[in-house]
ZAMAR-638630 format. One record per residue (C-alpha): x, y, z. Coordinates in steps of 0.2 Angstrom, whole numbers, plus 5000, padded with zeros to 4 digits. Example, Ala and Ser with C-alpha at 12.3 -4.5 7.8 and 13.67 -1.06 7.14 Angstrom:
BEGIN
<rec x="5062" y="4978" z="5039"/>
<rec x="5068" y="4995" z="5036"/>
END
This chain:
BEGIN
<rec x="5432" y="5528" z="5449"/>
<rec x="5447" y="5538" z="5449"/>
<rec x="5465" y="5530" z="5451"/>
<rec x="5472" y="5527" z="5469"/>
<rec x="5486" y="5539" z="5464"/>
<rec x="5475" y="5552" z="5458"/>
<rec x="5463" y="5551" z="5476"/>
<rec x="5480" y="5550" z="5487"/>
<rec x="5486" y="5566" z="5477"/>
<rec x="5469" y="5574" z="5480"/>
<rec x="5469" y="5569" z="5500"/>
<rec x="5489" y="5573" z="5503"/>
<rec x="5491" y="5586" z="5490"/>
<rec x="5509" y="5591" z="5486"/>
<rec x="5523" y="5580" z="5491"/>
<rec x="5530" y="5587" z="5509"/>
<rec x="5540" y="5581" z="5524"/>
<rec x="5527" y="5568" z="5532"/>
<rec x="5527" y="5559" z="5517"/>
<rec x="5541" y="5547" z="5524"/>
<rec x="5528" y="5539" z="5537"/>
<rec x="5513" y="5540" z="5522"/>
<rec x="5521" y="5524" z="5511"/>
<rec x="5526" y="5510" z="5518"/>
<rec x="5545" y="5507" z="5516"/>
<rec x="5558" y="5493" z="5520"/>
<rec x="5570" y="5496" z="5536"/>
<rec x="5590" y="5498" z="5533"/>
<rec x="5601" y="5492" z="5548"/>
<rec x="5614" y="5501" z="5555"/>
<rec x="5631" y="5493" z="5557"/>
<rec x="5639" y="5487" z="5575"/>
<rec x="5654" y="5497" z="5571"/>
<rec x="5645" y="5516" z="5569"/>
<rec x="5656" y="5530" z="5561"/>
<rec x="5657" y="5548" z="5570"/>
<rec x="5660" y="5564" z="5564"/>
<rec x="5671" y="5574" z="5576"/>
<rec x="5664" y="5591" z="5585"/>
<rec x="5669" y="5607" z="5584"/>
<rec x="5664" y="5616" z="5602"/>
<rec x="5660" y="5630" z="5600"/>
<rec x="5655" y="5629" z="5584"/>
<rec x="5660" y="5643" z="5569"/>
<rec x="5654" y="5660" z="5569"/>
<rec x="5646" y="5657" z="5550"/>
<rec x="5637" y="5672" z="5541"/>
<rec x="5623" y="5675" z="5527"/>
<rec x="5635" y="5675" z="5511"/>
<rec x="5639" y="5692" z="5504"/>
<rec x="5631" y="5686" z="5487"/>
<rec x="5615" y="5686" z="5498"/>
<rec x="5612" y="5704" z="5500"/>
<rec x="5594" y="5707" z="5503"/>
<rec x="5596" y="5696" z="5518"/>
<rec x="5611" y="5705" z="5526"/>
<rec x="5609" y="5709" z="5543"/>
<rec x="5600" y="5693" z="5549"/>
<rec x="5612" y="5680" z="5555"/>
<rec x="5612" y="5662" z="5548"/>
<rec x="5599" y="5656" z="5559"/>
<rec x="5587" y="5668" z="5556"/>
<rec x="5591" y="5666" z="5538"/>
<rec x="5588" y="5647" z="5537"/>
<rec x="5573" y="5648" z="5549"/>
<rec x="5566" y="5659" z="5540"/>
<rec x="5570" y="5650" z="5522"/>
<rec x="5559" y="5635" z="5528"/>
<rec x="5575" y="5626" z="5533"/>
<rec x="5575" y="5611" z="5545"/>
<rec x="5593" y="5606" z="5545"/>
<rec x="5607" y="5611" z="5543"/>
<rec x="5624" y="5605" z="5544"/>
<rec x="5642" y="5609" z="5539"/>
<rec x="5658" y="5597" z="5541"/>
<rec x="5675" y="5601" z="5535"/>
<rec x="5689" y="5588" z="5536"/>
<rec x="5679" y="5577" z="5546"/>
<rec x="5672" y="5590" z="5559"/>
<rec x="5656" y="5595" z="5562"/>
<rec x="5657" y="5616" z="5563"/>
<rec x="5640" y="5621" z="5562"/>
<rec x="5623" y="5610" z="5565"/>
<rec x="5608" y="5618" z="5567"/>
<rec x="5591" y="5612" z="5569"/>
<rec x="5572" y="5618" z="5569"/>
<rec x="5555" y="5615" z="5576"/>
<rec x="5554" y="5596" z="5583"/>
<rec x="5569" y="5592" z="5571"/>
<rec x="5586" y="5585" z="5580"/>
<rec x="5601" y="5575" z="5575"/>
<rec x="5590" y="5560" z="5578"/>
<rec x="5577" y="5564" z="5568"/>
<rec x="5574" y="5553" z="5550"/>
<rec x="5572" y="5568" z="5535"/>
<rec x="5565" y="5563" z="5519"/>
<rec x="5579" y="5565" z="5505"/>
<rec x="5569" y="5566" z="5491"/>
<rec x="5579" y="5564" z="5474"/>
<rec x="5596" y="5565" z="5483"/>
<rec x="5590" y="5548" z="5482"/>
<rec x="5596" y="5546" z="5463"/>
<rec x="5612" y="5550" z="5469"/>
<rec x="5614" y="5534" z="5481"/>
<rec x="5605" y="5523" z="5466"/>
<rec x="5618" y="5529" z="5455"/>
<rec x="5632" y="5522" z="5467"/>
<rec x="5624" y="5508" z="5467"/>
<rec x="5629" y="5505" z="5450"/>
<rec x="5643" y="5509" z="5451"/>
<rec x="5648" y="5497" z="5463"/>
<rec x="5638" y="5482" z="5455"/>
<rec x="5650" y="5487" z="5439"/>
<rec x="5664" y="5486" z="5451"/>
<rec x="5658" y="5469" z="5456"/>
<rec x="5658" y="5464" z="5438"/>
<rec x="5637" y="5461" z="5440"/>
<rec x="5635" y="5474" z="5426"/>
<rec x="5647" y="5474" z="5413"/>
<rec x="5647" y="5494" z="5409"/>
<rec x="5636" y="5508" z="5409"/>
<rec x="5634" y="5504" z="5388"/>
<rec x="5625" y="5488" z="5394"/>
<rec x="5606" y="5491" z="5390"/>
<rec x="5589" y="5489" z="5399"/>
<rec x="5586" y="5475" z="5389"/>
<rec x="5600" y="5464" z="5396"/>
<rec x="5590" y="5466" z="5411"/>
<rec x="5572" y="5469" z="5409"/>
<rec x="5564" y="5457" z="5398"/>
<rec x="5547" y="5465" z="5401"/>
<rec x="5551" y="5481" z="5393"/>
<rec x="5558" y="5474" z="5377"/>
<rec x="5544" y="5482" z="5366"/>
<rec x="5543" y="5502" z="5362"/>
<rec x="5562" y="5505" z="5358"/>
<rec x="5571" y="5502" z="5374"/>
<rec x="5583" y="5489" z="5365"/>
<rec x="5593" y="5505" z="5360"/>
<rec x="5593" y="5513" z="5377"/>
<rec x="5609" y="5511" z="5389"/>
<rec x="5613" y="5514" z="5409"/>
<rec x="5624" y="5526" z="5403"/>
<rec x="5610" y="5536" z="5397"/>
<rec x="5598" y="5533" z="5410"/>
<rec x="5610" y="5540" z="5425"/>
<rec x="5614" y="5557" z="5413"/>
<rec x="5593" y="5559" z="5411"/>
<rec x="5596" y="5558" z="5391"/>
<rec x="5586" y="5540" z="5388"/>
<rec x="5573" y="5546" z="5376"/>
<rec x="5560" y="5541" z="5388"/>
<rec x="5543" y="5552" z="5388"/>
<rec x="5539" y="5558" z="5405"/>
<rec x="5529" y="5572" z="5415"/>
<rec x="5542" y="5575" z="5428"/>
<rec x="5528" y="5586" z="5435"/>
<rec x="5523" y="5583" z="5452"/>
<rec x="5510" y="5597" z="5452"/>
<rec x="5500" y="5587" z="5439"/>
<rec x="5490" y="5572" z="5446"/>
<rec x="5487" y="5565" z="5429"/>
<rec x="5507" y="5565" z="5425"/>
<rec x="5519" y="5552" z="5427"/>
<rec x="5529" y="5558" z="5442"/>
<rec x="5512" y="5560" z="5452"/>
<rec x="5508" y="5542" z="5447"/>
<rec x="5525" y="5534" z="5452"/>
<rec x="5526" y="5546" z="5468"/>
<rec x="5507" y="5541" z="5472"/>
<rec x="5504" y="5525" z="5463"/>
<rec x="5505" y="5506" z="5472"/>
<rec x="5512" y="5496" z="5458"/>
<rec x="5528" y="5504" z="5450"/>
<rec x="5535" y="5490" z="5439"/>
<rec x="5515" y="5488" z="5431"/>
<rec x="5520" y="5510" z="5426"/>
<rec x="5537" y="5507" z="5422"/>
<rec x="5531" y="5495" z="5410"/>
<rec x="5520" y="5506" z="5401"/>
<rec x="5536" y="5520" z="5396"/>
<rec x="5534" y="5525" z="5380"/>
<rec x="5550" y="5532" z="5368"/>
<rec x="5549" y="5550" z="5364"/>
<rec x="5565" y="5552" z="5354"/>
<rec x="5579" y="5542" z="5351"/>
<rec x="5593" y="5543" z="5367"/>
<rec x="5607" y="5554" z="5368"/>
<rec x="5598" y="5567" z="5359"/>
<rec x="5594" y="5578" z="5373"/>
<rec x="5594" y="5578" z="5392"/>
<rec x="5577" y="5577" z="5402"/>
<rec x="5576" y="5575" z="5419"/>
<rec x="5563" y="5560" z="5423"/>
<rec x="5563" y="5547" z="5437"/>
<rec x="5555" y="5534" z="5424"/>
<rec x="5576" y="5533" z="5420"/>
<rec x="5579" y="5531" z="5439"/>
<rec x="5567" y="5516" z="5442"/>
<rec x="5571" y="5508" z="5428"/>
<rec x="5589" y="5510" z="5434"/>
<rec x="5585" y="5502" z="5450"/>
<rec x="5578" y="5489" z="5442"/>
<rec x="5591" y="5484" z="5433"/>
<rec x="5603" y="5483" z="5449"/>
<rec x="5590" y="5471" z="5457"/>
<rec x="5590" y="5460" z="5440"/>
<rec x="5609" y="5460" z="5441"/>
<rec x="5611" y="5457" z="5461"/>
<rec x="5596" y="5447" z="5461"/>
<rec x="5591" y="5455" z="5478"/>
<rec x="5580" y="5471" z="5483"/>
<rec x="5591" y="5485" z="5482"/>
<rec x="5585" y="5492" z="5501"/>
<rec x="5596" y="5477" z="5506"/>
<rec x="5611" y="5481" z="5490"/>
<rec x="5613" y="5496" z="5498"/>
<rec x="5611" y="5491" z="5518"/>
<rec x="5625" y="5478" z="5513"/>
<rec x="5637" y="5489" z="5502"/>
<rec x="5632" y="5504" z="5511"/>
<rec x="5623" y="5509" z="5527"/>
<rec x="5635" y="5494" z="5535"/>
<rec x="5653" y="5501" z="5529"/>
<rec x="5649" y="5519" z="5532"/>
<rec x="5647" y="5515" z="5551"/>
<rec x="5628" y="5524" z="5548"/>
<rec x="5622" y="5528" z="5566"/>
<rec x="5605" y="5524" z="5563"/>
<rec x="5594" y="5513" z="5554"/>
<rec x="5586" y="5521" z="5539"/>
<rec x="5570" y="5518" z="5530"/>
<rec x="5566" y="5517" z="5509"/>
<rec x="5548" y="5520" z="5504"/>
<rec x="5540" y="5506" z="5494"/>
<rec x="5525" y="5507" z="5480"/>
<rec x="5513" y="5496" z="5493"/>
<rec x="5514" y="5481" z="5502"/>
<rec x="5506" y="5470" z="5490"/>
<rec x="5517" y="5474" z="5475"/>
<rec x="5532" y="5480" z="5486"/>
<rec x="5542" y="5488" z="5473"/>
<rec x="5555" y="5502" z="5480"/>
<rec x="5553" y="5519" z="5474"/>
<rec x="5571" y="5521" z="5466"/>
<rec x="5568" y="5537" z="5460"/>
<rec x="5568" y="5545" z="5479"/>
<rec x="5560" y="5541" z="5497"/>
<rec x="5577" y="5537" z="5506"/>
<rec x="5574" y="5543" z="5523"/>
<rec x="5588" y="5544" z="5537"/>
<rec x="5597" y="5558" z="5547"/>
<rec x="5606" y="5571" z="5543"/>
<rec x="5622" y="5562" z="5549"/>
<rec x="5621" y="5548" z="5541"/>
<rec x="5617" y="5557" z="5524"/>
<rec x="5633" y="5566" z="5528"/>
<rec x="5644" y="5551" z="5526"/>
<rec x="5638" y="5548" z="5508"/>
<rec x="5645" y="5564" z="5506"/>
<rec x="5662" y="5560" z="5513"/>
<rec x="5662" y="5544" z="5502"/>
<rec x="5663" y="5554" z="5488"/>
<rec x="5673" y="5568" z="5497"/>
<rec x="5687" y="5555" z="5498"/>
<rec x="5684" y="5546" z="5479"/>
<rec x="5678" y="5530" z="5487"/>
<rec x="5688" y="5526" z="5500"/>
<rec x="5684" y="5524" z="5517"/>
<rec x="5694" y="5524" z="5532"/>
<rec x="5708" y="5515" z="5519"/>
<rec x="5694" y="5504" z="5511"/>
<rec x="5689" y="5506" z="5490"/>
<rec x="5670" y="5504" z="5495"/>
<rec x="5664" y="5510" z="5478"/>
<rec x="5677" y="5511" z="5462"/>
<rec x="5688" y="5526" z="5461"/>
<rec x="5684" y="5529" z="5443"/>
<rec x="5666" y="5528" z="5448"/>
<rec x="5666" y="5544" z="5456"/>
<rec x="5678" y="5552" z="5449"/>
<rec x="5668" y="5552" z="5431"/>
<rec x="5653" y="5556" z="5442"/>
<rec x="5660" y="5572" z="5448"/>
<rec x="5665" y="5577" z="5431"/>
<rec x="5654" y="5587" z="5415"/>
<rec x="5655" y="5574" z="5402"/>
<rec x="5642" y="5580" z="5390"/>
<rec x="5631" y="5595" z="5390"/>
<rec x="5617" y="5592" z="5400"/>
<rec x="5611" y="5605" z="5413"/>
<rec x="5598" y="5605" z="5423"/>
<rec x="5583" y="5616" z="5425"/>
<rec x="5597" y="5629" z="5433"/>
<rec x="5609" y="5627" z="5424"/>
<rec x="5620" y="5617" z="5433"/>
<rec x="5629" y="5601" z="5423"/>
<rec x="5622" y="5585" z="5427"/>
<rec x="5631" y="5568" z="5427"/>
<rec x="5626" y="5552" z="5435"/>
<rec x="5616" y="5561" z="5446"/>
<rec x="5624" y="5572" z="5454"/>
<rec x="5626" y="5593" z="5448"/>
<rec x="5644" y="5597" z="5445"/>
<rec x="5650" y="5613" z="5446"/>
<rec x="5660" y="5620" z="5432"/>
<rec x="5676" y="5622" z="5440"/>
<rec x="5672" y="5604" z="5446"/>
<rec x="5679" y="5607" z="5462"/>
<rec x="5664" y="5607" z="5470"/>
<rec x="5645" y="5595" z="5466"/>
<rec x="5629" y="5590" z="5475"/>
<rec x="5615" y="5581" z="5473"/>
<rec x="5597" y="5587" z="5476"/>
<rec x="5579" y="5582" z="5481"/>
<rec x="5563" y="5592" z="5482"/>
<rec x="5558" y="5606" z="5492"/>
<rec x="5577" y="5610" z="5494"/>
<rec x="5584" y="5597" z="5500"/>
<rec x="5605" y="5596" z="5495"/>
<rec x="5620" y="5591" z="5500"/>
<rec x="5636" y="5597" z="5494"/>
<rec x="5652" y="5593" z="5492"/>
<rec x="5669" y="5605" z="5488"/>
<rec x="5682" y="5596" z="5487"/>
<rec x="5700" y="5610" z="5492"/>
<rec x="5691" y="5613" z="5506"/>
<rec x="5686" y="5597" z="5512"/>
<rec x="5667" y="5602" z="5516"/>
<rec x="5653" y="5592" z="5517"/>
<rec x="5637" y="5605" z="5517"/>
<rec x="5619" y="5598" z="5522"/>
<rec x="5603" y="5607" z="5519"/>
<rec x="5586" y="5599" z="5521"/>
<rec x="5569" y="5609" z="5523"/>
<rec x="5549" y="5609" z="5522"/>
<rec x="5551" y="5621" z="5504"/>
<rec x="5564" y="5630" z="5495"/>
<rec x="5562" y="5643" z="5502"/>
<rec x="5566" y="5654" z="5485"/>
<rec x="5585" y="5651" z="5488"/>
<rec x="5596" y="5644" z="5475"/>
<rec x="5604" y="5633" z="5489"/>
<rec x="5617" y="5626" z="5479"/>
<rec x="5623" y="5645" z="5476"/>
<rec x="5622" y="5649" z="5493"/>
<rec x="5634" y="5633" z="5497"/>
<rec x="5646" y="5638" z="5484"/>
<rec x="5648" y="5657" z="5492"/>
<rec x="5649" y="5650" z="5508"/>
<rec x="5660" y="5639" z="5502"/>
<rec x="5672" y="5655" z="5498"/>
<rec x="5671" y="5661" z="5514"/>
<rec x="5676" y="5646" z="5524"/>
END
C-alpha cells in the first residue's frame, strides 16, 4: 500500500490554490478593533515596467491577467493606490500564502526572544526538542534554521512524491517526519532552502510558548494588526493536529498587507513595539551569503535586496509581498502560477517608477 502522501499527491497532483479548503486547518480570529488601509479614488494610472519590454503595449491589467495573477495590491504610506482582482477573487476572498508563510514564523521568533521565552537565535533545537536529540542536531541553532543553512538533508522538491517536501506538504503526521531528519553536513556550511528548518522552527516556538502557534500568532499578531478577517492555518490531520509551519497561512490580501506594514515601520504599530526593532531590522539586512535560487540574499526568511532598501517574502506559484522602504510601498502579488515573471523584479522596477 502506498503512503497517504504519496495517494493524495497522486489524486491532487501539484500544490495549487484550492489547497487551502483540502487540509484541515485551525481558525485565527480577528480583532474587535480592525485596522483600515486608506483609499485612493481614483486609483493610480500604474503601467507595465519599462524593464518589461516584450510586454509593452498591454496595460497592467492585461499584464497580470494574463501572468496568472489573482490579486494584486499596491499601498504607499498607508493608502491603497491600486487593487485589482480576477476571476471570483475579491477583497474578501481567503488566498493561500504559501511560503510567505516562513516569514510570519520567523516573526514569531522573534517576538518569543523579545518575550525573553527563547534566549537567542544561538539557542539550539535541542534546548527544545528532546525527540530529535539523535543524528547531529545538538550542533544545529535557530539562527541557522531561519537563514536555511542547518545542514539538514531535504528534497525541497515538490514535484517529487517520494521527496520530503511532498510528504510534509501531503503527509498527516508532521512531527513522526520531522523526526526522522537526517544531518547532511555540518551547519553554517552552505545555505539550502528546506522547510524541514521551518517546521522544526515552529516547533521550537510552541515548546517555548507552550501553546499552538495558530493561537501565538492570533494573540501577538492577527489581534494587534487590527486584521479584518479571520484567517485560517492548515494543519497535518485532525488526529495528529500538527500545524504545517513551513506554509498554508491563508487570509486576504489586506490582511497580508499589514504584515507588510509591520515590518514597513520596524515593529511598530500605530506607536506600539509589537515585535523588537532589532528583530526586523537584522531581518531586513544580508548578513551572510546566502541567496536563493535567484539570486536574491536571504535572511530570516525574507529576500533582501542588495541596496537593502527594499525585501519580500515569497510563497509558491508567485505568491509575494514586497516592501521598499523611501517609498513607503507595500506591494502584493498572489496568483494560480508564476506566471514566467520574476515578480520580485517587476516590484523593484515598479518600485522606480512610483
Amino acid at each position: 500500500m502506498f503512503p497517504i502522501h504519496y495517494t493524495r499527491y497522486i489524486f491532487w497532483n501539484f500544490a495549487d490554490v484550492k489547497d487551502l479548503w483540502r487540509f484541515p486547518y485551525h481558525i485565527i480570529k480577528k480583532g474587535d478593533d480592525p485596522f483600515r488601509f486608506g483609499t485612493s479614488s481614483p486609483q493610480a494610472t500604474l503601467s507595465v515596467p519599462p524593464g518589461f519590454t516584450r510586454h509593452q503595449g498591454a496595460s497592467l491589467e492585461e499584464f497580470l491577467q494574463r501572468h496568472k495573477t489573482t490579486c494584486f495590491l499596491v499601498i504607499q504610506n498607508d493608502r491603497i493606490i491600486y487593487e485589482k482582482y480576477f476571476g471570483r477573487y475579491s477583497p474578501e476572498t481567503i488566498v493561500p500564502s504559501f511560503s510567505v508563510t516562513k516569514s510570519f514564523v520567523s516573526a514569531l521568533a522573534g517576538i518569543a526572544i523579545g518575550e525573553k521565552k527563547i534566549k537567542g537565535t544561538e539557542q539550539k533545537v535541542t534546548d527544545f526538542l528532546p525527540w530529535v536529540k539523535h543524528n547531529g542536531f545538538q550542533q544545529i541553532s535557530i539562527e541557522h534554521l531561519l537563514n536555511m543553512r542547518s545542514g539538514i538533508r531535504f528534497n525541497e522538491s515538490y514535484s517529487n512524491p517520494f521527496g520530503d517536501a511532498a510528504r510534509f506538504y501531503y503527509g498527516i503526521d508532521l512531527k513522526k517526519y520531522t523526526s526522522r531528519l537526517k544531518i547532511q553536513e555540518p551547519p553554517d556550511l552552505h545555505y539550502h532552502y528546506n522547510s524541514g528548518n521551518q517546521q522544526l522552527l515552529g516547533f521550537i516556538i510552541e515548546a517555548a510558548t507552550g501553546m499552538k502557534i495558530s493561537r501565538y500568532l492570533e494573540g501577538k499578531l492577527w489581534k494587534p494588526l487590527g486584521m479584518e478577517n479571520d484567517a485560517t492555518w492548515n494543519i497535518d490531520s485532525m488526529k495528529h493536529d500538527h500545524i504545517k509551519m513551513f506554509g498554508c497561512l491563508n487570509a486576504t490580501t489586506r490582511d497580508f498587507a499589514k504584515f507588510g506594514r509591520l515590518y514597513l515601520n520596524n515593529g511598530l504599530w500605530n506607536g506600539k513595539q509589537v515585535m523588537p526593532e532589532e528583530w526586523v531590522r537584522r531581518s531586513t539586512r544580508i548578513v551572510n551569503d546566502s541567496l536563493d535560487q535567484d539570486g536574491y540574499p536571504f535572511t530570516y526568511n525574507w529576500r533582501v535586496l542588495k541596496d537593502e532598501e527594499s525585501f519580500f517574502a515569497k510563497g509558491l506559484l508567485g505568491q509575494y509581498m514586497f516592501v521598499n522602504r523611501p517609498k513607503q510601498l507595500i506591494m502584493l502579488r498572489f496568483g494560480k502560477k508564476y506566471g514566467g515573471i520574476d515578480w520580485a523584479d517587476f516590484f523593484n522596477q515598479l518600485t522606480g517608477i512610483l
